[in-house]
C-alpha positions, 0 to 999 in steps of 0.5 A, a space after each residue: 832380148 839380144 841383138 844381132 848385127 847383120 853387116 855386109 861388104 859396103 857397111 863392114 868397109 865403111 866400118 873397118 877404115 883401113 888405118 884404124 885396121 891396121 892399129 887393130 891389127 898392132 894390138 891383136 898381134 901383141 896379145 898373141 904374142 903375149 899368149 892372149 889368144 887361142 887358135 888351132 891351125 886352120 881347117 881347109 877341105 879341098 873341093 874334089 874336081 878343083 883347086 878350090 877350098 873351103 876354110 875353117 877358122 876358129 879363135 878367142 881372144 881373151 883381150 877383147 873377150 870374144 871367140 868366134 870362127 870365120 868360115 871362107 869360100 877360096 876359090 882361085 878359079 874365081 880369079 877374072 870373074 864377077 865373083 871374088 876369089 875369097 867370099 864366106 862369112 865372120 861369126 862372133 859370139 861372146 865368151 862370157 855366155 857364148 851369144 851370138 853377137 855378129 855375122 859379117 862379110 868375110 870377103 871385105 874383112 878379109 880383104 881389108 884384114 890382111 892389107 892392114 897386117 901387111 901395112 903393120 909389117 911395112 911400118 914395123 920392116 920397110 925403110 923409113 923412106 920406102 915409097 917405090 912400090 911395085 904390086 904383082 896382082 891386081 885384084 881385091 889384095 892389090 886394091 886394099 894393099 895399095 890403100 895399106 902403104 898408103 897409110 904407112 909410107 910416103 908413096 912417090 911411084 906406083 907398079 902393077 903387073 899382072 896377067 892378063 894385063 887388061 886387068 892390070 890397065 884396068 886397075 891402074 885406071 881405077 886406083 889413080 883416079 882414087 888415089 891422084 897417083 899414077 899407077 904404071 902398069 909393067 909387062 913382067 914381075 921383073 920390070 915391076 920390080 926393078 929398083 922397088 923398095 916395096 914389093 906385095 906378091 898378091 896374086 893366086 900363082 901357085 909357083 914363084 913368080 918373084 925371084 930373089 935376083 930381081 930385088 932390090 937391096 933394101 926391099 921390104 917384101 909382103 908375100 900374101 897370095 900363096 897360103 897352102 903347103 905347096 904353092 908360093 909366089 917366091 923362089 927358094 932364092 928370094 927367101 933364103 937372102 931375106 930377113 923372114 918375119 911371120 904373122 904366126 910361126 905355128 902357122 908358117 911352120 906347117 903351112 907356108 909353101 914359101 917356107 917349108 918347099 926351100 926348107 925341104 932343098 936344104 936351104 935353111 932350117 927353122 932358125 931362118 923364122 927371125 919372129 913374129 910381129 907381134 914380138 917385134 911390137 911387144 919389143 922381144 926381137 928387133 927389125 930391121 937392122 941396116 938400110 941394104 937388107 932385104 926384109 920379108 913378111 910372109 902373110 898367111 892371115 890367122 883367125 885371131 886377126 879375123 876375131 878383132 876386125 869383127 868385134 871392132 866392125 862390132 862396136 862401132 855399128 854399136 855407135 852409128 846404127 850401122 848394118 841390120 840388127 836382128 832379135 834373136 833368144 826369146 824363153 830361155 828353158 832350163 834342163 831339169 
């Protein structure tokens, strides 16, 4: 009889620690690059009346030999509310015979996914003395995107700007006292920012609110929050002076608004896509190249990143009897 396992918030973050993610995360890149992996682009459906969507996200990844899908909840009008604004769930099945093997939270794994590629994106991009970090949002992204640079950089001074800015106070106060640092809280992107060598834009804006004029020379720069065609969080100016990288250039080519809205004003073309981490890591592209350019990570999240947190959230319930496990199968009929 198979079972399945049943995980939800608290088992998947205990399970998925963010720097074991974040070595997941190096992995699963490289086999993308390598052509390990198959993944249309993501399905999103509007929900009439809202800024909100529904996604759809299926991958395999031969590597691991697991397929699944992620089906997401994004709902930005969720933002200050008790509710996140990212909640669905992670389904993983096995390739060999298609058995269902795992349904996990999909808010945790992708809130812990995501930070986990931009701390890659750090380790691969940002100065090796990088540690002035300043975050643009103060939600779930920037809760796990503090604990990501903490595990790739020596962190001396922590920024937080946010609108409205009791959250911002609030978070500050919280991730403080859970890290022993101290988070100052700015009242604009521009004061957050001056002089940062780290900066993540994790916020549900959907026009820029960093410009290229405020950033410091040697930033390294992870933009996560805008994922459709139409919205981003950086200007024109802010991409055209950086050295882009990717997660996905499929991906980036037809879905990063901050990408494709400078492209449509003449500003660069494809070329301007320098490659994806995954090439970075198999050693086909170099990185960063001097201490005063200005690198950028644009974050979209692919579904193979999905698939390798669930299957390794996977194994290791396998070994500490995690989570809830469930029978499933019984007779197996044959057709005649």
């Amino acid at each position: 009889m198979d079972k399945v396992l049943i995980a939800n918030q608290r088992e998947v973050t205990e399970l998925l620690p963010m720097a074991e993610c974040i070595d997941v995360m190096a992995e699963t890149l490289k086999a993308l690059d390598a052509g390990q992996a198959h993944l249309p682009l993501r399905t999103m459906m509007p929900v009439p009346g809202s800024e909100n969507l529904l996604g759809l996200m299926p991958s395999y990844l031969a590597n691991i030999e697991s397929l699944g899908v992620k089906v997401i909840a994004a709902f930005p009008s969720n933002f200050g509310s008790e509710y996140d604004t990212h909640m669905g769930v992670v389904i993983l099945f096995d390739a060999h015979y298609g058995v269902l093997r795992a349904i996990l939270d999909g808010a945790s794994i992708t809130a812990i996914r995501t930070a986990a590629v931009s701390g890659l994106a750090t380790r691969l991009l940002a100065r090796p003395d990088a540690g002035d970090l300043a975050l643009i949002g103060a939600g779930t992204q920037a809760h796990t995107h503090l604990e990501a640079m903490k595990c790739v950089r020596q962190l001396r001074r922590v920024r937080v700007f946010s609108l409205p800015l009791d959250g911002a106070y609030a978070f500050a106060e919280r991730e403080s006292r859970r890290h022993g640092i101290q988070v100052e809280v700015k009242e604009s992107v521009q004061a957050a920012v001056e002089d940062a060598d780290l900066i993540c834009t994790v916020t549900t804006s959907h026009d820029p609110v960093l410009k290229g004029k405020w950033i410091a020379p040697g930033a390294h720069i992870n933009a996560v929050g805008a994922f459709t065609p139409t919205t981003r969080e950086l200007d024109s100016q802010a991409v055209a002076q950086a050295r882009l990288y990717v997660d996905r250039k499929e991906s980036t080519l037809h879905e990063a608004g901050e990408f494709i809205l400078p492209k449509a004003e003449g500003r660069f073309g494809n070329e301007h896509i320098l490659g994806e981490l995954g090439e970075i890591l198999n050693g086909k592209i170099a990185g960063r190249s001097s201490l005063n350019e200005i690198t950028l990570f644009k974050s979209l999240g692919v579904a193979v990143e999905d698939l390798a947190a669930a299957h390794h959230v996977l194994q290791k319930a396998s070994q500490s009897h995690l989570g809830m496990w469930v029978e499933i199968g019984g007779q197996h009929f044959a057709s005649s």
